[in-house]
Residue, then its C-alpha position, 0 to 999 in steps of 0.5 A: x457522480x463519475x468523476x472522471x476529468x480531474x486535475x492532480x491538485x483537484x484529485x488530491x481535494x477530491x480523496x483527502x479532504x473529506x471529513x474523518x467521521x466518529x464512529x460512523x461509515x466514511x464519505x465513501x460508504x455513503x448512497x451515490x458518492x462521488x467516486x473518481x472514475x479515470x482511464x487506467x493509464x490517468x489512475x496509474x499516473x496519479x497513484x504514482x506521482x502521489x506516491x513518490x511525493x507523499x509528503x509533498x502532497x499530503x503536508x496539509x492533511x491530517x494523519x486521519x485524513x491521509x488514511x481515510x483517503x488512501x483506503x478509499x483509493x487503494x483498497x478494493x474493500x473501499x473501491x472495489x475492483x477496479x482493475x487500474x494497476x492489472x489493465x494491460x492498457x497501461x504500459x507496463x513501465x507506467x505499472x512498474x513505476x508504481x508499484x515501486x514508487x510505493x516503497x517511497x510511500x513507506x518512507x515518506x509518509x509512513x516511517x516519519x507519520x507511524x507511531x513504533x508500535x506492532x500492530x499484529x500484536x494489537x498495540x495501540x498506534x496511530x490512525x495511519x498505522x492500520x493502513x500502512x500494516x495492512x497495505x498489501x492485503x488491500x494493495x489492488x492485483x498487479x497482474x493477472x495470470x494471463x499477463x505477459x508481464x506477469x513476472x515481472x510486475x511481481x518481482x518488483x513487488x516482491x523488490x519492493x517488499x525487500x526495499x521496505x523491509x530495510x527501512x529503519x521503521x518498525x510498522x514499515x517492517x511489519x508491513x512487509x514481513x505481512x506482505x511477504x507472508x502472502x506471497x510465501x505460497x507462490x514464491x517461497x524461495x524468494x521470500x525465505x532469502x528476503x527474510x533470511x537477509x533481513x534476519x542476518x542483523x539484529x532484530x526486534x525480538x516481536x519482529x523475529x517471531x513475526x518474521x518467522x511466521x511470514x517465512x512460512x505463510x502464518x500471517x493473517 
């Protein structure tokens, strides 16, 4: 069923209150689940609005939950295509506002919820580590290349990646040196100068390998 007249509350019901299963496909993988199905300006709202107040709005869920129900919105493996956040449909303050509303998604809910371990290096961690780490390879496109606005969206990402970066997380930082190894091949100037700060201070010695991979586009 399309699901497409939803309230926020009920939109947040209807994503993280599923069942995590063991050892079998999740909710979302079933014959014909209900599937949320908005309006790209409605989608774009919400997605902000939940990631400006994660804690907030996910306090009653489990950390298993929260990643079950982040995949199924966010990662184009799960949902597929989409196309809410590269829809020149939604005003491009509304796709600014989220896209940078994400760096409080890393704050709030990954910093406090992660457990400090590396996941390229395959440490074990906990169920929200998985998504945080692999973000921005499951984050939707923000822009296609006929988009007038383009630039833009992308230099907040790539702002946001910095913002992230900072933020005294392990996971959170080995997310955006990920993210920031893929976007190495289109803006490598800015890349270099977002890991050349961050490698100015005094870093974990995992993480300064890993940096210097992400400067030159060596992540997976």
């Amino acid at each position: 069923m399309r699901l497409t007249d939803l309230s926020f509350e009920q939109w947040i019901e209807h994503a993280f209150s599923h069942e995590v299963r063991h050892q079998r496909n999740p909710w979302f993988f079933d014959p014909d689940p209900d599937r949320w199905d908005p309006k790209p300006v409605q989608a774009v709202d919400y997605l902000a609005r939940l990631f400006e107040e994660p804690d907030r709005h996910l306090e009653w869920f489990t950390d298993a939950q929260i990643a079950q129900g982040l995949t199924y919105l966010v990662s184009t493996s799960a949902s597929g295509d989409n196309g809410w956040l590269y829809s020149t449909e939604v005003p491009t303050a509304d796709r600014l506002r989220c896209i940078e509303a994400t760096a409080s998604l890393f704050e709030k809910l990954f910093a406090p919820r992660c457990t400090p371990t590396l996941s390229h290096l395959s440490e074990s961690g906990g169920p929200l580590n998985g998504v945080c780490y692999m973000w921005w390879d499951e984050f939707p496109c923000v822009a296609l290349a006929v988009d007038p606005d383009r630039n833009t969206l992308h230099t907040a990402v790539l702002r946001t990646l910095d913002r992230i970066l900072r933020m005294p997380s392990l996971p959170c930082q080995e997310s955006a040196l990920h993210g920031l190894g893929h976007w190495q091949q289109e803006y490598s100037g800015e890349v270099q100068r977002i890991i050349d700060d961050y490698e100015a201070k005094p870093q974990d010695a995992k993480l300064h390998l890993y940096a210097q991979s992400a400067r030159c586009g060596c992540v997976l």
